[in-house]
Gaussian input, Z-matrix of N, CA and C with variables (Angstrom, degrees):
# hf/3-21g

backbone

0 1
 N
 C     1     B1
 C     2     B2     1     A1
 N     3     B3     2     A2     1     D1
 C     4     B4     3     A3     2     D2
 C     5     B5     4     A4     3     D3
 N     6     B6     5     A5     4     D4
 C     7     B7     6     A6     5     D5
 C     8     B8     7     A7     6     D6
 N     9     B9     8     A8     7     D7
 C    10    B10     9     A9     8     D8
 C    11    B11    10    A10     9     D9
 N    12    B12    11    A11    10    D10
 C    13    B13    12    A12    11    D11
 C    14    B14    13    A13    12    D12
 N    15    B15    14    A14    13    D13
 C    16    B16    15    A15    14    D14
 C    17    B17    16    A16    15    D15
 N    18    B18    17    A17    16    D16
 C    19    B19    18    A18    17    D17
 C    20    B20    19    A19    18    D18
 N    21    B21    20    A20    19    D19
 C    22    B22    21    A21    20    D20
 C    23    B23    22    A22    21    D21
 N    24    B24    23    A23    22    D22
 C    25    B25    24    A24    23    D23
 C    26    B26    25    A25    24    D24
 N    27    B27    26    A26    25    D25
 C    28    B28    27    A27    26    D26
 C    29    B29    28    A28    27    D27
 N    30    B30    29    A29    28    D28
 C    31    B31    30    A30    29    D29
 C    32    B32    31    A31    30    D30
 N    33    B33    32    A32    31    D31
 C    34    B34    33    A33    32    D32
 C    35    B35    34    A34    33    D33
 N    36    B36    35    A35    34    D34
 C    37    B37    36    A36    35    D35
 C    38    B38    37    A37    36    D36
 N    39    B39    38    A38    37    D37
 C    40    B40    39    A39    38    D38
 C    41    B41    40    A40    39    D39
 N    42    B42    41    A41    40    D40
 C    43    B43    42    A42    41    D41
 C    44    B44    43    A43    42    D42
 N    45    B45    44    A44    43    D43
 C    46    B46    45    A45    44    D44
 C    47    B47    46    A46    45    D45
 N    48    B48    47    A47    46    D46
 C    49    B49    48    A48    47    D47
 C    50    B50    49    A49    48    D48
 N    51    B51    50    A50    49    D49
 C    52    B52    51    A51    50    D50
 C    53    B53    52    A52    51    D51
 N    54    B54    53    A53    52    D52
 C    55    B55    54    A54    53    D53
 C    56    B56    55    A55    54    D54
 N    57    B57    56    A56    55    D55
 C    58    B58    57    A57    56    D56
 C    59    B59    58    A58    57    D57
 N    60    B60    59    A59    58    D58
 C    61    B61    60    A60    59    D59
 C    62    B62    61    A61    60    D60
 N    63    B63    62    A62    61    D61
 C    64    B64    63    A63    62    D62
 C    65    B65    64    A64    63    D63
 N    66    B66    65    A65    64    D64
 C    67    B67    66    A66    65    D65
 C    68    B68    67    A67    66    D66
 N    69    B69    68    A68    67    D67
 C    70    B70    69    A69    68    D68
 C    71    B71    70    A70    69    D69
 N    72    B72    71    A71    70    D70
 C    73    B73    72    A72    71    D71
 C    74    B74    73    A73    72    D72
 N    75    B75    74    A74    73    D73
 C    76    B76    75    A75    74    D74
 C    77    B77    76    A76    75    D75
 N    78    B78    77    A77    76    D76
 C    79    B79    78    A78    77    D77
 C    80    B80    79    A79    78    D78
 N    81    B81    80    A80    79    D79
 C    82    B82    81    A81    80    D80
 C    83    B83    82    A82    81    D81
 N    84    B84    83    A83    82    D82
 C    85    B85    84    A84    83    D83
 C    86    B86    85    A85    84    D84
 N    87    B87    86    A86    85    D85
 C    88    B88    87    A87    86    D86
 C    89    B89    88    A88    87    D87
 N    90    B90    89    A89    88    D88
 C    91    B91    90    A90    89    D89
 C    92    B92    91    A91    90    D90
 N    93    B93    92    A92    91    D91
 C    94    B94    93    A93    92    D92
 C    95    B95    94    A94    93    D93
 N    96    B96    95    A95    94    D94
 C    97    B97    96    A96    95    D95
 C    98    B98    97    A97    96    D96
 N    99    B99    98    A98    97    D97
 C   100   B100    99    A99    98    D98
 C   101   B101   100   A100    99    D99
 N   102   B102   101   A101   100   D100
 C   103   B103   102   A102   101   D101
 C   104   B104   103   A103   102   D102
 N   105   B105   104   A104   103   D103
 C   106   B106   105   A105   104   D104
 C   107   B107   106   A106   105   D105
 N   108   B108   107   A107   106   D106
 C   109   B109   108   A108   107   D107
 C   110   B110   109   A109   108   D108
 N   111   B111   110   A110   109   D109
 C   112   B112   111   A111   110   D110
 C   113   B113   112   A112   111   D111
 N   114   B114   113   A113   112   D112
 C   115   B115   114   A114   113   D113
 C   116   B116   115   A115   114   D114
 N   117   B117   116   A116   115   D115
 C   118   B118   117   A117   116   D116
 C   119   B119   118   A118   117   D117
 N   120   B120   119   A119   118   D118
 C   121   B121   120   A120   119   D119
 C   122   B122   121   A121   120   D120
 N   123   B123   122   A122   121   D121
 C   124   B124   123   A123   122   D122
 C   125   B125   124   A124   123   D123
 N   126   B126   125   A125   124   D124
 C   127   B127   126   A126   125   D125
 C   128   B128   127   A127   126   D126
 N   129   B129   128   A128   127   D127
 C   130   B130   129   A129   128   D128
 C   131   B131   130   A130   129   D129
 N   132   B132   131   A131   130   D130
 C   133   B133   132   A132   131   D131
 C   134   B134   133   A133   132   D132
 N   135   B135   134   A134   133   D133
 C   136   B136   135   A135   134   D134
 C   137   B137   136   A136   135   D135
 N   138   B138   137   A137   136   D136
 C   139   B139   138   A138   137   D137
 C   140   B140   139   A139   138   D138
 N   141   B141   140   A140   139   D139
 C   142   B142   141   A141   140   D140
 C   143   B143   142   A142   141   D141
 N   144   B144   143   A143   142   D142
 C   145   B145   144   A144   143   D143
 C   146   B146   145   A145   144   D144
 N   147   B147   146   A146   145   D145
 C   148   B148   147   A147   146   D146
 C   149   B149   148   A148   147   D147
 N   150   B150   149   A149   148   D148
 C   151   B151   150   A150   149   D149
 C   152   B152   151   A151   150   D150
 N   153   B153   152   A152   151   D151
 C   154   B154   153   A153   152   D152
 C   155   B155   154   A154   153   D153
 N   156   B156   155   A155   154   D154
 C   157   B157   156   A156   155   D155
 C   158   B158   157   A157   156   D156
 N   159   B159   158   A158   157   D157
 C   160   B160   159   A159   158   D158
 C   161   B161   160   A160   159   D159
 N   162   B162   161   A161   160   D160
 C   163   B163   162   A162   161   D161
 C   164   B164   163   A163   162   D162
 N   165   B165   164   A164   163   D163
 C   166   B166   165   A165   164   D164
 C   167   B167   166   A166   165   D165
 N   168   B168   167   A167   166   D166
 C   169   B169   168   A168   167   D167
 C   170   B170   169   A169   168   D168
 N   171   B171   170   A170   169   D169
 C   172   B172   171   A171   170   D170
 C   173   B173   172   A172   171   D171
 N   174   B174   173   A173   172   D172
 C   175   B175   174   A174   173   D173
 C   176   B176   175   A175   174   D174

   B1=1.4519
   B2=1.5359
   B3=1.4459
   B4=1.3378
   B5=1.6486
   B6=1.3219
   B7=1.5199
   B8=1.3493
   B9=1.2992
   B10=1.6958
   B11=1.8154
   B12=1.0456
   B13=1.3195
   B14=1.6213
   B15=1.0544
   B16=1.8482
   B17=1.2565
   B18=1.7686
   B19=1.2494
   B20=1.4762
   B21=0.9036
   B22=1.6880
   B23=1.4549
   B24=1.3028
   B25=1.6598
   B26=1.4163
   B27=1.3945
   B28=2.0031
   B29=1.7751
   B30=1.7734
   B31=2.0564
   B32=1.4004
   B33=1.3897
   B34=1.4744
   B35=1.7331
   B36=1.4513
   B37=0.7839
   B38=1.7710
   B39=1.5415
   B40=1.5287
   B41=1.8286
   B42=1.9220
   B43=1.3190
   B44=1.8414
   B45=1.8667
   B46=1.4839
   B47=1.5157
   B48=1.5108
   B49=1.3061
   B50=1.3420
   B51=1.1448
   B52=1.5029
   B53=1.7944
   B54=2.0788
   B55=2.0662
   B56=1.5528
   B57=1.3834
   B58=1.9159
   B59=1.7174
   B60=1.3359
   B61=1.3244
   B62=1.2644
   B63=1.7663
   B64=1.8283
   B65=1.4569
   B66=1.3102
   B67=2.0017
   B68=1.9525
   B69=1.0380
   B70=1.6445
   B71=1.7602
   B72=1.5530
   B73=0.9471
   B74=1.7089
   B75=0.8927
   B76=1.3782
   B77=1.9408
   B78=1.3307
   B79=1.5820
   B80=1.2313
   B81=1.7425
   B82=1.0629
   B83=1.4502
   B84=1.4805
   B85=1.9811
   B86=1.6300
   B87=1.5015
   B88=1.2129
   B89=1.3873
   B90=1.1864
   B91=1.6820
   B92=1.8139
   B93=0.9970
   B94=1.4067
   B95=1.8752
   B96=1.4327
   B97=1.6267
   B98=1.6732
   B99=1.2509
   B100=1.3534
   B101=1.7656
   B102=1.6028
   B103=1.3635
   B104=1.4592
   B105=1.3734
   B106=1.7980
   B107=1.4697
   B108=1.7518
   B109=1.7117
   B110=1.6940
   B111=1.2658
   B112=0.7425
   B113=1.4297
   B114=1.0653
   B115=1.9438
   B116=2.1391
   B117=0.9908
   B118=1.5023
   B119=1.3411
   B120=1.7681
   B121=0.7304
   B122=1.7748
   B123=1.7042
   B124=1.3824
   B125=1.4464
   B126=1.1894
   B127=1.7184
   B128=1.6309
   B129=1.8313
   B130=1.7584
   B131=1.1141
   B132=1.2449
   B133=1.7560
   B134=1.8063
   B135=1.4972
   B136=1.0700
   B137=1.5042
   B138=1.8625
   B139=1.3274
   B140=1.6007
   B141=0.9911
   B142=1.0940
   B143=2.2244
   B144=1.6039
   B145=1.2727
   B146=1.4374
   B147=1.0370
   B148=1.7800
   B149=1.9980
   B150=0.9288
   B151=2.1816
   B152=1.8626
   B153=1.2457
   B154=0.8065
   B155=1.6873
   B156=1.7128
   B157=1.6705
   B158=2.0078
   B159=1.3317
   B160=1.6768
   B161=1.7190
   B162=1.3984
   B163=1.5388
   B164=1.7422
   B165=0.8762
   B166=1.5565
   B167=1.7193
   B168=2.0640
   B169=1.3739
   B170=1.3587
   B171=1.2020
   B172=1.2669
   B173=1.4844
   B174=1.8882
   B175=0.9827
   B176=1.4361
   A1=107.61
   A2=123.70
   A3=122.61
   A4=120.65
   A5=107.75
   A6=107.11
   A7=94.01
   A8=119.19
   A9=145.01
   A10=103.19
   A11=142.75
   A12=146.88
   A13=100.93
   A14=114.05
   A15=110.41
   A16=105.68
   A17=109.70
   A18=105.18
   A19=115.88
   A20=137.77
   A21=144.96
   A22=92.50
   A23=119.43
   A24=111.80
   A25=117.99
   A26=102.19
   A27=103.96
   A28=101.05
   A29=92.91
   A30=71.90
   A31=118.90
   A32=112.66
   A33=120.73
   A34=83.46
   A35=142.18
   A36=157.48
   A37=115.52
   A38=101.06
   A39=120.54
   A40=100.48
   A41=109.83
   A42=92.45
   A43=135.43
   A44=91.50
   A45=90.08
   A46=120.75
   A47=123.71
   A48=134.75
   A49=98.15
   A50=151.39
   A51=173.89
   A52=88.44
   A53=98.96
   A54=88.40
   A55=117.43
   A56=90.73
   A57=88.98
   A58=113.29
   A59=110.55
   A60=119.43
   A61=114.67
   A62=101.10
   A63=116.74
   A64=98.24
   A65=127.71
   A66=119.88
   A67=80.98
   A68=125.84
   A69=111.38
   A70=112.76
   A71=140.02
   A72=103.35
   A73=140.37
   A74=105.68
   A75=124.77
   A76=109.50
   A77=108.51
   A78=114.89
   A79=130.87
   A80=105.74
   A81=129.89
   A82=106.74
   A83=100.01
   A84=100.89
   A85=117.81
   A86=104.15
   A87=118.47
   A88=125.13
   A89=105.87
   A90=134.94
   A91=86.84
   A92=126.67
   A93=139.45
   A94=101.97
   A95=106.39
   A96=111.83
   A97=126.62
   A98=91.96
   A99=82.23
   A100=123.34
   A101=107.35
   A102=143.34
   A103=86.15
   A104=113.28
   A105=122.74
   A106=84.17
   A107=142.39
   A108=122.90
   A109=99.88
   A110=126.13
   A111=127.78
   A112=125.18
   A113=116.41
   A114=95.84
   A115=91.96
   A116=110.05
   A117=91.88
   A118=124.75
   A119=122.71
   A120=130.31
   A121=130.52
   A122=103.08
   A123=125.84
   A124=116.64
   A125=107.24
   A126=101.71
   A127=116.41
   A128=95.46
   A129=105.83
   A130=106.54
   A131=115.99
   A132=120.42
   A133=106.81
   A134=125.68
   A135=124.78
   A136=119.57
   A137=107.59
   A138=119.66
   A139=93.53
   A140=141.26
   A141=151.28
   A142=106.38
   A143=91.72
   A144=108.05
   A145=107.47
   A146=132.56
   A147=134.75
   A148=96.62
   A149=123.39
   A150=105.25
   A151=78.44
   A152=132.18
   A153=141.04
   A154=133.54
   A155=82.35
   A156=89.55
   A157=88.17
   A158=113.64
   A159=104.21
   A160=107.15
   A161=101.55
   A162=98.64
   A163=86.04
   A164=117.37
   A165=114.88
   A166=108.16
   A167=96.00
   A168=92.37
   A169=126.67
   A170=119.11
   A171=128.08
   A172=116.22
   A173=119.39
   A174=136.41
   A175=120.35
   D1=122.74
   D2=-178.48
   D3=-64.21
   D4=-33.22
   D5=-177.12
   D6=-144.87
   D7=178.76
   D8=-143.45
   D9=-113.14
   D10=109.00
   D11=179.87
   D12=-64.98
   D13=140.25
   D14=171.83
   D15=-147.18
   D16=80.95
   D17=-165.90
   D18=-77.04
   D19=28.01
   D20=-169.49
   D21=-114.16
   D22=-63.07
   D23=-177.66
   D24=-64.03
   D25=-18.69
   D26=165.60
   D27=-69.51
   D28=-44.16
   D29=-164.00
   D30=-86.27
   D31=22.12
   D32=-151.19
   D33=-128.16
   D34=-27.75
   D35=156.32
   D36=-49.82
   D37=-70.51
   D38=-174.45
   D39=-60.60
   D40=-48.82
   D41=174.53
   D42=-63.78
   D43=-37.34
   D44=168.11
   D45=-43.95
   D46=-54.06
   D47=-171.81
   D48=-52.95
   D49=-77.66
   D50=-80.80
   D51=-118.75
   D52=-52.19
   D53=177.74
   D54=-71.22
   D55=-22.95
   D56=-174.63
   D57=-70.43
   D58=-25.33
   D59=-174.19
   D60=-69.12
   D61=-50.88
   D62=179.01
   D63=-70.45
   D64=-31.28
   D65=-164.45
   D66=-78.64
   D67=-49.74
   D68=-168.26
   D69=-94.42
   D70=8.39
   D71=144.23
   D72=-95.58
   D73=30.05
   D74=-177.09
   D75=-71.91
   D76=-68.64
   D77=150.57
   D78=-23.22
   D79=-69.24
   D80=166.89
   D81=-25.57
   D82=-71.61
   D83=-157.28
   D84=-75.48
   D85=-14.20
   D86=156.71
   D87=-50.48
   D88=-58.56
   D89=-160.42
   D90=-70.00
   D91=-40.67
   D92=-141.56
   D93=-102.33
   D94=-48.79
   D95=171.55
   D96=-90.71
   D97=-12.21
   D98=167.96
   D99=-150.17
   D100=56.91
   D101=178.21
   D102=-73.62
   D103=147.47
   D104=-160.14
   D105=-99.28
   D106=19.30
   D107=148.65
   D108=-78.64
   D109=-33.41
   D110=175.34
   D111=-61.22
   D112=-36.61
   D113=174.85
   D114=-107.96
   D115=-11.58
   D116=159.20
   D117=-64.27
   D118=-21.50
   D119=165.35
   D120=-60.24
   D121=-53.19
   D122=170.29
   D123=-66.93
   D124=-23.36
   D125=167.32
   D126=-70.78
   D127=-42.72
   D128=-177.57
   D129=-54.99
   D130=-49.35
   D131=-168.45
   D132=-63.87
   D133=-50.05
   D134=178.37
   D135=-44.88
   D136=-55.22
   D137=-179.06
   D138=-49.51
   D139=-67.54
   D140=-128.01
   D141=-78.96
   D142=-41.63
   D143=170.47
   D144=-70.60
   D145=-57.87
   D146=176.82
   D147=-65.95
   D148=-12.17
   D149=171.41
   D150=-82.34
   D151=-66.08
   D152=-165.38
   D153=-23.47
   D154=-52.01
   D155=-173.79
   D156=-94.28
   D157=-19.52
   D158=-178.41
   D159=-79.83
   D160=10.75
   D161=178.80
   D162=-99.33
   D163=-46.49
   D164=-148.57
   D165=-64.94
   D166=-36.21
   D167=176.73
   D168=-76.76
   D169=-16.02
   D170=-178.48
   D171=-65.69
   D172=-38.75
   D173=164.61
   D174=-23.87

């Protein structure tokens, strides 16, 4: 066998990684869902759905 397996520093490794990932996407998905293109967006689309259906009824 060329080198020495140390499976504790793999799982002690893989778990560290695993808390840093879960402690930072929290921000992340924040930062990411509710960025003001994003509900500038959902407002445009709404306005746009209500001219929409007040066009159709008027028809």
């Amino acid at each position: 066998m060329p080198h020495r397996t140390r499976p504790m520093t793999a799982l002690l490794l893989f778990t560290g990684l695993n808390a840093v990932l879960v402690t930072t996407i929290t921000p992340v998905y924040d930062f990411v869902c509710f960025l003001p293109y994003w509900e500038r967006r959902r407002e445009r689309r709404r306005l746009e759905r209500e001219a929409l259906a007040n066009r159709s009824q008027s028809s």
